[in-house]
DSSP file (Angstrom, degrees, kcal/mol; ACC not computed):
  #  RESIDUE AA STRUCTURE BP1 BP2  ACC     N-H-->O    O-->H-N    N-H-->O    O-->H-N    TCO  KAPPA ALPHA  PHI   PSI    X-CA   Y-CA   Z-CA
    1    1 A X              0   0    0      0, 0.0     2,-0.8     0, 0.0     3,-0.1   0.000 360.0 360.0 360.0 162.8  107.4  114.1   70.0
    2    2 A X    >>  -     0   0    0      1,-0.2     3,-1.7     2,-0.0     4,-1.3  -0.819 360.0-166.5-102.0  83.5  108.7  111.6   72.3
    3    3 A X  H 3> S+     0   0    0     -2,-0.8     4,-2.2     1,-0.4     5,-0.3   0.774  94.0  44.4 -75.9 -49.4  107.8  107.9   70.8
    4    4 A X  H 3> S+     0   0    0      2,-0.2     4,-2.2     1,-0.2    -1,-0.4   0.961 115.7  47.0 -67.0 -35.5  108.7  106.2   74.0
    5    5 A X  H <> S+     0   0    0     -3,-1.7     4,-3.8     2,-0.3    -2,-0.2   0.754 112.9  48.2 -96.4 -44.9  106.8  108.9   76.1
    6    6 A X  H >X S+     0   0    0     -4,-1.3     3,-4.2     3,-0.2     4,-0.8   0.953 112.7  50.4 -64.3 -74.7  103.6  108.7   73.7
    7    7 A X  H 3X S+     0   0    0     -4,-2.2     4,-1.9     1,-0.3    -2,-0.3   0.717 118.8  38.5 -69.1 -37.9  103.7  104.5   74.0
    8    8 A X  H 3X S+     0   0    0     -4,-2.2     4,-3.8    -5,-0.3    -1,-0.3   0.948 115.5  48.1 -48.8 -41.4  103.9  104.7   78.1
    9    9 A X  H XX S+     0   0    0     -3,-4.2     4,-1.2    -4,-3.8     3,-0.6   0.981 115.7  45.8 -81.8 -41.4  101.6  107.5   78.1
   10   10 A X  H 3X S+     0   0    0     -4,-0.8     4,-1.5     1,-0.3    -1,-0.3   0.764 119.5  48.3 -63.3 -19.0   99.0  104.9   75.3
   11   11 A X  H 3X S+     0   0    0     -4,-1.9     4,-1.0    -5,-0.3    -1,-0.3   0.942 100.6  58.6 -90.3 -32.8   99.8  102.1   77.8
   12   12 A X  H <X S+     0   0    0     -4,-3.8     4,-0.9    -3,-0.6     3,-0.3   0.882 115.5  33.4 -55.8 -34.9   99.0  103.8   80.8
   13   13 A X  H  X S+     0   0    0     -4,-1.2     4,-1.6     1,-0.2    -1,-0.2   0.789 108.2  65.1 -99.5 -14.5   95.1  104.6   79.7
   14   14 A X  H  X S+     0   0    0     -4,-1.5     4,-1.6     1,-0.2     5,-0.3   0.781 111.3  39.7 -70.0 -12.0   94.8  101.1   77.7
   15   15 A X  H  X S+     0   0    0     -4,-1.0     4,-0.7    -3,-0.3    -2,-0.2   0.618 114.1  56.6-106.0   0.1   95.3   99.6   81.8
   16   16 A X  H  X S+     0   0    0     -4,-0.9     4,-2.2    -5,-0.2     5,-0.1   0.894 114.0  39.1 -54.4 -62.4   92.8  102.8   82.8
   17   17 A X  H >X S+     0   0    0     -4,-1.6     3,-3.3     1,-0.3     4,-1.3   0.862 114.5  50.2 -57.0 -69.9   90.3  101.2   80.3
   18   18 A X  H 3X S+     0   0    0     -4,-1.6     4,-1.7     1,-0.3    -1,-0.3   0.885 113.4  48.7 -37.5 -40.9   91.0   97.5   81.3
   19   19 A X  H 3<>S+     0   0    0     -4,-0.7     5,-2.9    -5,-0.3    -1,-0.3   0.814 109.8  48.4 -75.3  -1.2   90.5   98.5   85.0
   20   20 A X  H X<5S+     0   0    0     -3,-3.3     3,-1.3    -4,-2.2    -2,-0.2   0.966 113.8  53.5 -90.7 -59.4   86.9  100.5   84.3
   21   21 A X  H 3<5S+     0   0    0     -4,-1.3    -2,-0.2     1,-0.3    -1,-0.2   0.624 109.5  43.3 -46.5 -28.5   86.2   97.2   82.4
   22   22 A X  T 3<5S-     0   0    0     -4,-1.7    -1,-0.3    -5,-0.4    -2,-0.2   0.322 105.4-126.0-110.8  14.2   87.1   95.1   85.5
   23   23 A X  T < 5 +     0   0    0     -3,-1.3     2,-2.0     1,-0.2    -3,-0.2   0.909  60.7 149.9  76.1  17.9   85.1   97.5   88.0
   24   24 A X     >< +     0   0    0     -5,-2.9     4,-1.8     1,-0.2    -1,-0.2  -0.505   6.7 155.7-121.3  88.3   88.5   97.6   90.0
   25   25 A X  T  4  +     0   0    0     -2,-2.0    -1,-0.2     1,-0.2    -2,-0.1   0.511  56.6  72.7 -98.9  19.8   88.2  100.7   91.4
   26   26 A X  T >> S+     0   0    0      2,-0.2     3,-4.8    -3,-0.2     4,-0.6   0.969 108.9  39.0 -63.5 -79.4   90.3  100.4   94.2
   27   27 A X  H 3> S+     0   0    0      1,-0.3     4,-1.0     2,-0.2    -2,-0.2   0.853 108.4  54.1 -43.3 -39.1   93.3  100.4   91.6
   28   28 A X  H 3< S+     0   0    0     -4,-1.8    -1,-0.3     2,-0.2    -2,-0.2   0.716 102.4  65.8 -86.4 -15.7   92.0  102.9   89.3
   29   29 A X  H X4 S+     0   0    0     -3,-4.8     3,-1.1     1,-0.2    -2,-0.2   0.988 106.8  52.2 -54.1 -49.7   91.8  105.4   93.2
   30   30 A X  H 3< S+     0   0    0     -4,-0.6    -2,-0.2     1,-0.3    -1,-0.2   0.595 109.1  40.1 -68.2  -2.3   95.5  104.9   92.8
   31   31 A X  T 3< S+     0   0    0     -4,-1.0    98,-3.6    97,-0.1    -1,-0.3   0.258 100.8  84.4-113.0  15.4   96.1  106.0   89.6
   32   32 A X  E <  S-a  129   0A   0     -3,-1.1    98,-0.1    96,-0.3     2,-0.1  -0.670  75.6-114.2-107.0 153.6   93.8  109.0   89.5
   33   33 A X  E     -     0   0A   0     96,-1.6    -1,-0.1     2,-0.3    96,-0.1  -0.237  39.8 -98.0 -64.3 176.0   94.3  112.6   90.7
   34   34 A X  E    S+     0   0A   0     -2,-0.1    20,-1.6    19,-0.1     2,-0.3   0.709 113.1  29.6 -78.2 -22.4   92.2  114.1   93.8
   35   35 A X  E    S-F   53   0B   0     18,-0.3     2,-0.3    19,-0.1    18,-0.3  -0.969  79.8-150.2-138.4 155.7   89.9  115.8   91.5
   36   36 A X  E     -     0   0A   0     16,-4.5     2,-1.1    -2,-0.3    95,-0.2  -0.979  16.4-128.0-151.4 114.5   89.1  114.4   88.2
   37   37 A X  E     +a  131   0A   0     93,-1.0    95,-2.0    -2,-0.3     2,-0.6  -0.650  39.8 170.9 -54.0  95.7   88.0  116.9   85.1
   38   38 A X  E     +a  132   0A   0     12,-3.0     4,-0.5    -2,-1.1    95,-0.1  -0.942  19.7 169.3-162.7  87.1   84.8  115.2   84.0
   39   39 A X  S    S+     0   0    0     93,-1.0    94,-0.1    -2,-0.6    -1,-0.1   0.656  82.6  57.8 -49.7 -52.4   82.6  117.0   81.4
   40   40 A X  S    S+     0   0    0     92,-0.4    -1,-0.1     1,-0.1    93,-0.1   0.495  91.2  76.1 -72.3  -7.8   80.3  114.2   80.7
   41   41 A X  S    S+     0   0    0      9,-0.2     2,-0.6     1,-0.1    -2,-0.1   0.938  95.7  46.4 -75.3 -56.4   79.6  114.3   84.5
   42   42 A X        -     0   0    0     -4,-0.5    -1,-0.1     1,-0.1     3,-0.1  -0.718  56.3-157.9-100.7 114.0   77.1  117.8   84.2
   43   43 A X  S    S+     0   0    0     -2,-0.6     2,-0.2     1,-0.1    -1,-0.1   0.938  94.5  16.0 -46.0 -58.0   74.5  118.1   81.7
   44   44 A X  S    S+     0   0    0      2,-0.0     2,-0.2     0, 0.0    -1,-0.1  -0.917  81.6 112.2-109.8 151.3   75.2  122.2   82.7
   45   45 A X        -     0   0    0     -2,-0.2     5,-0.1    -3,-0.1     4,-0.1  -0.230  64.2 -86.3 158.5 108.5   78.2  124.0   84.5
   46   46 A X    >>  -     0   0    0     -2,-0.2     3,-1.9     1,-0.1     4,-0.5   0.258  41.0 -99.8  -1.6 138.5   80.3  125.9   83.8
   47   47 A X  T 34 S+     0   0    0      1,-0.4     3,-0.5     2,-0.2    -1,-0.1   0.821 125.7  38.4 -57.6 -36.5   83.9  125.0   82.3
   48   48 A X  T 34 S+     0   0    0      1,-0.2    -1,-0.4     2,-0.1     3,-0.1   0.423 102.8  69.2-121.9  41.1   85.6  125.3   85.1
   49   49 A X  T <4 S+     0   0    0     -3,-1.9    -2,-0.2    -4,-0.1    -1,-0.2   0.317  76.6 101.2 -68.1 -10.4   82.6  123.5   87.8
   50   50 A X     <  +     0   0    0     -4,-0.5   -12,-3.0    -3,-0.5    -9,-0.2   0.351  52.8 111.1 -88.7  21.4   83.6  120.1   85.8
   51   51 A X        +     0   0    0    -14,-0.2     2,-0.3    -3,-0.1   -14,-0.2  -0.472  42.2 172.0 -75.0 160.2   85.7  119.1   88.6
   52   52 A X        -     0   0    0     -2,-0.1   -16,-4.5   -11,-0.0    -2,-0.0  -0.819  36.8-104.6 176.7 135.3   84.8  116.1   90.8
   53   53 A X  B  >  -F   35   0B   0     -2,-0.3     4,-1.1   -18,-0.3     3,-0.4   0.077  33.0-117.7 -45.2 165.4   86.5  114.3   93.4
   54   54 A X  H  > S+     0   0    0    -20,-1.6     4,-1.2     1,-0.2     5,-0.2   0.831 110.1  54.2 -75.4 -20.9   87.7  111.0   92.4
   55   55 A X  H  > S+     0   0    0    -21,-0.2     4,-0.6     1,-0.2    -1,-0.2   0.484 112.8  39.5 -83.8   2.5   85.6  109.2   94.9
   56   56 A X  H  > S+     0   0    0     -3,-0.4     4,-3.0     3,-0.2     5,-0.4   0.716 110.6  61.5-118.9 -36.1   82.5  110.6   93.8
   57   57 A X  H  <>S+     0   0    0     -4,-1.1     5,-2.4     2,-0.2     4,-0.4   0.853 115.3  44.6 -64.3 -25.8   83.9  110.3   89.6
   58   58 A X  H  <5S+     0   0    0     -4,-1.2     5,-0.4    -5,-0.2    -1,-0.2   0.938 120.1  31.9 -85.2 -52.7   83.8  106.7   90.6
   59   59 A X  H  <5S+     0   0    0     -4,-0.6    -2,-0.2    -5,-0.2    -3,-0.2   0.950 124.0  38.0 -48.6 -48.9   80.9  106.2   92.3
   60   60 A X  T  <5S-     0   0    0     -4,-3.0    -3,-0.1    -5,-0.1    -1,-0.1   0.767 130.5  -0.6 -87.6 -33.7   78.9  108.3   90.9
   61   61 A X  T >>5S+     0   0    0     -4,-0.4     3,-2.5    -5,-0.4     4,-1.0   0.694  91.9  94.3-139.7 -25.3   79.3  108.6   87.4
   62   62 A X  H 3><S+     0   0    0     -5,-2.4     4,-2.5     1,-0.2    -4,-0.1   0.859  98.0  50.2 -30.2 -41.6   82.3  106.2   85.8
   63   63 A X  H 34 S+     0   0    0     -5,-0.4    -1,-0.2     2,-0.2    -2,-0.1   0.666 108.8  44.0 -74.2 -10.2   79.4  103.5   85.1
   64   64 A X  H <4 S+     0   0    0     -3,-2.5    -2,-0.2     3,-0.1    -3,-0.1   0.954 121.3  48.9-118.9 -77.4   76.7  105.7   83.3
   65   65 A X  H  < S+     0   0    0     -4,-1.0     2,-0.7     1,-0.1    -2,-0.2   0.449 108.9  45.9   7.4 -70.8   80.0  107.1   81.3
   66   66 A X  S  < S+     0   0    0     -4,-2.5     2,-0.3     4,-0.1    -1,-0.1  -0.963  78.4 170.9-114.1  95.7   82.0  103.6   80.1
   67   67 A X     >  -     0   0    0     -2,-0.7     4,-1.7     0, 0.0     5,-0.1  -0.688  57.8 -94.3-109.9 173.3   79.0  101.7   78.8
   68   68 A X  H  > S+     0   0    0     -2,-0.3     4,-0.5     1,-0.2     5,-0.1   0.591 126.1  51.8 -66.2 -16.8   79.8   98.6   77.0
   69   69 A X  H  > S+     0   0    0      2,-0.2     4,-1.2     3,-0.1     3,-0.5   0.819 107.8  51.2 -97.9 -33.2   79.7  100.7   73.4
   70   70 A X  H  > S+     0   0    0      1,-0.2     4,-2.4     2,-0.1    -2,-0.2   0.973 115.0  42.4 -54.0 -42.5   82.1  103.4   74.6
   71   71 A X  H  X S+     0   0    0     -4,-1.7     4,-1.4     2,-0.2    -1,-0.2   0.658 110.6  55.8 -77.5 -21.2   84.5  100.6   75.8
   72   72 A X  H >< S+     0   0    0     -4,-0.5     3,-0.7    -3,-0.5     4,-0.4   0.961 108.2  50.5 -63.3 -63.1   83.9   98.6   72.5
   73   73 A X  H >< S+     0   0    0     -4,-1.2     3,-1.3     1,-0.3    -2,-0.2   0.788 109.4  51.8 -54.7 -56.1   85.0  101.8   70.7
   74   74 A X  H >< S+     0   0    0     -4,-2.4     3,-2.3    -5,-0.3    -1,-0.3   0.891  92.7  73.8 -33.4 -58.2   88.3  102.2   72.8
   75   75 A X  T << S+     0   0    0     -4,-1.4    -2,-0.3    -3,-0.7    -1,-0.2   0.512  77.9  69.6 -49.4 -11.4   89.2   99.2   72.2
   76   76 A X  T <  S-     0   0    0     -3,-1.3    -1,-0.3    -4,-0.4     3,-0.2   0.484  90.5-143.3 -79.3   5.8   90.2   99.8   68.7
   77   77 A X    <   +     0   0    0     -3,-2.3     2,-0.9     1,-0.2    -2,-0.1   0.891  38.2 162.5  40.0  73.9   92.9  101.7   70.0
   78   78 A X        +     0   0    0     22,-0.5    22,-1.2    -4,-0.2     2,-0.4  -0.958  29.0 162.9-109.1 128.8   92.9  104.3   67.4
   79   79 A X  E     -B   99   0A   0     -2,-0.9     2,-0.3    20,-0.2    20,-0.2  -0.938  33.9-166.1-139.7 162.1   95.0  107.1   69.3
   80   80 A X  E     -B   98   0A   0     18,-2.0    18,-1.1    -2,-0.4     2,-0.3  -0.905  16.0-145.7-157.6 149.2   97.0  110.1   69.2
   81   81 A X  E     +B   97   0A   0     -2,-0.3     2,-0.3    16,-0.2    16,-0.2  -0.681  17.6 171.6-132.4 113.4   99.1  111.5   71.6
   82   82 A X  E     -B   96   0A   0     14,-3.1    14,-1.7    -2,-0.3     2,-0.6  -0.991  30.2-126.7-143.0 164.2   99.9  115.0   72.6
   83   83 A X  E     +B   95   0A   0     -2,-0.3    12,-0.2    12,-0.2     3,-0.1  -0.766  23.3 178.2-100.0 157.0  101.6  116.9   75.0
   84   84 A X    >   +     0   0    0     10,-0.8     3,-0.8    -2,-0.6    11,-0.2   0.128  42.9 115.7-127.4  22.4   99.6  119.9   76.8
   85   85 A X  T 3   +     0   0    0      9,-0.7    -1,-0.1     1,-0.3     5,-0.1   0.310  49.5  97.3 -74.5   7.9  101.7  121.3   79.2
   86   86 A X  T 3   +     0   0    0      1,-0.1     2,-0.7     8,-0.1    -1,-0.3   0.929  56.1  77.1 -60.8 -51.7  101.8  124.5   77.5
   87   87 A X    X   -     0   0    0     -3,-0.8     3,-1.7     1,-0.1    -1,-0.1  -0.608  57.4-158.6 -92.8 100.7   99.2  126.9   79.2
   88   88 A X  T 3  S+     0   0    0     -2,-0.7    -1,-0.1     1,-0.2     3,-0.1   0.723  96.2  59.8   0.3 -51.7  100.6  128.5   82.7
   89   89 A X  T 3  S+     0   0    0      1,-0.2     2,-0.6     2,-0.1    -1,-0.2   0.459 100.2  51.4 -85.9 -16.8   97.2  129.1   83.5
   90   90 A X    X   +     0   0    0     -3,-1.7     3,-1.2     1,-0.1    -1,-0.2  -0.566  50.3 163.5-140.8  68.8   95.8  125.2   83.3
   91   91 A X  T 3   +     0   0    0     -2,-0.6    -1,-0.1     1,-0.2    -2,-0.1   0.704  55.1  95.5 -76.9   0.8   98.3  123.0   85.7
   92   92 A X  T 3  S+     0   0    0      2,-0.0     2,-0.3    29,-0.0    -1,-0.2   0.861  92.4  31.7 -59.4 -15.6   95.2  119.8   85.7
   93   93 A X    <   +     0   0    0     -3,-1.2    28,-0.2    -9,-0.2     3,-0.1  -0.981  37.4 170.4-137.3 151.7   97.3  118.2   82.6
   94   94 A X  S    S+     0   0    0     26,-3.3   -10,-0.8     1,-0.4    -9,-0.7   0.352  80.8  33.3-119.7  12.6  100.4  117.5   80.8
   95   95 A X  E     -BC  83 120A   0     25,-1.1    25,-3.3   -12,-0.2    -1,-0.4  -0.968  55.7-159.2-155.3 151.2   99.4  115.1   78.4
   96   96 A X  E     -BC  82 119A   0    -14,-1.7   -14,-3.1    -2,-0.3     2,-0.3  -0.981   3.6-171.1-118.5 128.6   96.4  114.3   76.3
   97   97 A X  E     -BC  81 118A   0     21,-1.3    21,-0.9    -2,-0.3     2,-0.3  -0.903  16.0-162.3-128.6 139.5   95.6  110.6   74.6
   98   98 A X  E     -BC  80 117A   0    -18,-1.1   -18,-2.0    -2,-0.3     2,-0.4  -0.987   2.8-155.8-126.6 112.8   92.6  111.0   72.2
   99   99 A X  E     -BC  79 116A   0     17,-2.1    17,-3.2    -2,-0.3     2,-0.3  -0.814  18.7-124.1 -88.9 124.6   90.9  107.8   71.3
  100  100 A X  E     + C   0 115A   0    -22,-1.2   -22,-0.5    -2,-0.4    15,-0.3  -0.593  42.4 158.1 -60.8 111.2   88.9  107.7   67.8
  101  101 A X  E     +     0   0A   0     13,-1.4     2,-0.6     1,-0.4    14,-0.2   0.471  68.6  39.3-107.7  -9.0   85.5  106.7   68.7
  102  102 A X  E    S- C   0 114A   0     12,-1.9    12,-1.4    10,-0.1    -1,-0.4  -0.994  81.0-145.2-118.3 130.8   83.7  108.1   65.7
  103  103 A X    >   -     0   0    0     -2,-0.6     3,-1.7    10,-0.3     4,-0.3  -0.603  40.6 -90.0 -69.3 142.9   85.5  107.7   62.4
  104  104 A X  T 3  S+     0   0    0     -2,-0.3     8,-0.2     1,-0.2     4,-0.1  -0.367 113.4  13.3 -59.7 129.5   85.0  110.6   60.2
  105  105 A X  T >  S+     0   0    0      6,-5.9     3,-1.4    -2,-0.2    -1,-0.2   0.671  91.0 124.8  57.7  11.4   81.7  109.8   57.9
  106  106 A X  T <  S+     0   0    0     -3,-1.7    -2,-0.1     5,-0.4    -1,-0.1   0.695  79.3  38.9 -27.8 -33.8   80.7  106.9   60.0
  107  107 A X  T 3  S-     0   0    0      1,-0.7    -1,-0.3    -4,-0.3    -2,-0.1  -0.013 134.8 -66.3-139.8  23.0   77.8  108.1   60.6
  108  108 A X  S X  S-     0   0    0     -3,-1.4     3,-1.1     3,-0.1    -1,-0.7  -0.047  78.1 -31.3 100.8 171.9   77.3  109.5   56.8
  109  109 A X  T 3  S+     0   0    0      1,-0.3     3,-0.1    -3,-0.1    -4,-0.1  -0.151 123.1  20.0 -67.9 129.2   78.5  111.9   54.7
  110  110 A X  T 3  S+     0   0    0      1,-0.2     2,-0.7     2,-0.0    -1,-0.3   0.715  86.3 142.2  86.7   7.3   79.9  115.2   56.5
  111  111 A X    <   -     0   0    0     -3,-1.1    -6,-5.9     1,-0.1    -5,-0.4  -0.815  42.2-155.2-104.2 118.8   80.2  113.6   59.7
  112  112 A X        -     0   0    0     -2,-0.7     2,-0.2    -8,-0.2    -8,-0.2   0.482  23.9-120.9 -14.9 -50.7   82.9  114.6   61.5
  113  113 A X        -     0   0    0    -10,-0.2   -10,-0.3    -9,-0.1     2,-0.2  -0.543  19.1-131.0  98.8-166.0   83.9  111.8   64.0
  114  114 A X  E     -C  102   0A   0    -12,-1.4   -12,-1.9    -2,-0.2   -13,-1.4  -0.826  15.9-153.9-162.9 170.6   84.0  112.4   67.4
  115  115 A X  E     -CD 100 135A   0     20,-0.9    20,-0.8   -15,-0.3     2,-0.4  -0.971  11.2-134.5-161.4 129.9   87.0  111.4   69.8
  116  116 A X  E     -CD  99 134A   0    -17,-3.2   -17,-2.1    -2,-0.3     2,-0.8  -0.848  24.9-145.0-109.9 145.1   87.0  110.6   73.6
  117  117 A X  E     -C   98   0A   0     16,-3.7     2,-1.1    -2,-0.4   -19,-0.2  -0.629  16.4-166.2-118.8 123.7   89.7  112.2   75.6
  118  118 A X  E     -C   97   0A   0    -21,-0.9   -21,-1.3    -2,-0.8    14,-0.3  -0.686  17.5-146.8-105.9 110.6   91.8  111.2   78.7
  119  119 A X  E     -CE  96 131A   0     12,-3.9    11,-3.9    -2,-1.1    12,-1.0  -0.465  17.2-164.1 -56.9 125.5   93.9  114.0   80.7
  120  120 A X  E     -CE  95 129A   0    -25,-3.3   -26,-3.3    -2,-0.2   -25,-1.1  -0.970   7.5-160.5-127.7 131.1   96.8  112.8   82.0
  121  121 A X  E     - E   0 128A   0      7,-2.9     7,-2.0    -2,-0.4     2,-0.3  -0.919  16.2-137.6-133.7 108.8   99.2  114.4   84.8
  122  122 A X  E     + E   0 127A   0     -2,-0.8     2,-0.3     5,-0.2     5,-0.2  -0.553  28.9 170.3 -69.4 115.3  102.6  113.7   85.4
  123  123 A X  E >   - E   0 126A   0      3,-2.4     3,-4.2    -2,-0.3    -2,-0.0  -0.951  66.6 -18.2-122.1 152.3  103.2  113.5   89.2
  124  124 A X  T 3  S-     0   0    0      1,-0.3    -1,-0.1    -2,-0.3     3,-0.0   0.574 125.0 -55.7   7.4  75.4  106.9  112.1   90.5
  125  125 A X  T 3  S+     0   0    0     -3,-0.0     2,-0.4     0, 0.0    -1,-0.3   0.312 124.7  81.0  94.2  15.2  107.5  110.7   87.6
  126  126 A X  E <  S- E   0 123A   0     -3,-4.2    -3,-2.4    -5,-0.1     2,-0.4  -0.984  78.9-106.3-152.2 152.7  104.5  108.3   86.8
  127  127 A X  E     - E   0 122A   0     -2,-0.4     2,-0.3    -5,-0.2    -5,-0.2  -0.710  27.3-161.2-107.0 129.3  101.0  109.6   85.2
  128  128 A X  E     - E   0 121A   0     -7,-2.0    -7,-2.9    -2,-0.4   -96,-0.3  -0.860  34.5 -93.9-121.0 132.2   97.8  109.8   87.4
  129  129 A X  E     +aE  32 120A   0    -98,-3.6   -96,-1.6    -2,-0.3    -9,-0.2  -0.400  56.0 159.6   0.5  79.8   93.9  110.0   85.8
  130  130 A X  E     -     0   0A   0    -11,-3.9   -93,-1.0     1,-0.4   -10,-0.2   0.406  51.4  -9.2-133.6  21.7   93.1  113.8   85.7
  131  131 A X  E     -aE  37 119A   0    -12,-1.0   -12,-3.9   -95,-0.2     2,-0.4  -0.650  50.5-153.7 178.2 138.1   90.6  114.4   83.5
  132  132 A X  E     +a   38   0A   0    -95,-2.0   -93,-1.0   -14,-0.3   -92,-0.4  -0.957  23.0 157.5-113.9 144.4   88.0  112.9   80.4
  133  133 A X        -     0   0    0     -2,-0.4   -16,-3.7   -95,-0.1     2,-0.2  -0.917  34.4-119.2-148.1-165.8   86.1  114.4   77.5
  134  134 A X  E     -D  116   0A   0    -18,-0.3     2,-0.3    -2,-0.2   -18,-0.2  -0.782  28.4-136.0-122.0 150.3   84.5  114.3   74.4
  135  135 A X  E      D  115   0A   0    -20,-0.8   -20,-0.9    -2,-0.2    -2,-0.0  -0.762 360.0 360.0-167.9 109.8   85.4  116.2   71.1
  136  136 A X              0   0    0     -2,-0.3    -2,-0.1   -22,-0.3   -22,-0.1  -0.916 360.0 360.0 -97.6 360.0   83.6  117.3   69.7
């Protein structure tokens, strides 16, 4: 893997996270794709209904999403970095950064951890917003 590639792609979603944290979603329009992958958005839907515009992933749902313990939990920066350009079939990403928000056995013995996930898509040469989830 590509060490500089990983530390742009972790800096690019630590200034995501600082801008969700300053509400400045003017900035965060630009740095987003046109439709935004958003899992946490729908209680039910189908896999591939979890699209949403970006104007409507901001409005609508960014705040109820990045509460002040999700964002705590980010902040510890535990990440890891892959790329996901692999599947023909699935052009919304080419990179994945996974932030540890549950540690494994946090939460007692036999728990797993849990991990929140930011899609990231290389357009002309600089990475746009395209997608969050949770894993598990």
């Amino acid at each position: 893997m590509n060490p500089q590639l990983q530390k742009k792609a972790e800096a690019f979603t630590q200034k995501i996270i600082h801008l969700i944290t300053q509400k400045d979603y003017a900035a965060l329009n630009q740095l987003t794709t046109k439709k935004v992958y958003c899992s946490l958005c729908f209680e039910t839907a189908p896999e591939k209904n979890y699209f949403v515009g970006k104007d409507a992933f901001y409005q609508k749902h960014i705040g109820t999403i990045f509460n002040k313990e999700l964002l705590e939990r980010l902040n510890r920066n535990e990440t890891k970095f892959s790329f996901d350009g692999s599947d023909p079939g699935f052009k919304d990403r080419t990179y994945i950064v996974l932030y540890t928000t549950q540690r494994r056995n946090e939460f007692g013995d036999g728990h797993e951890g849990a991990q929140f996930v930011f899609w990231l898509k290389e357009e002309k040469g600089a990475f746009k917003l395209s997608g969050i989830e949770t894993i598990p």
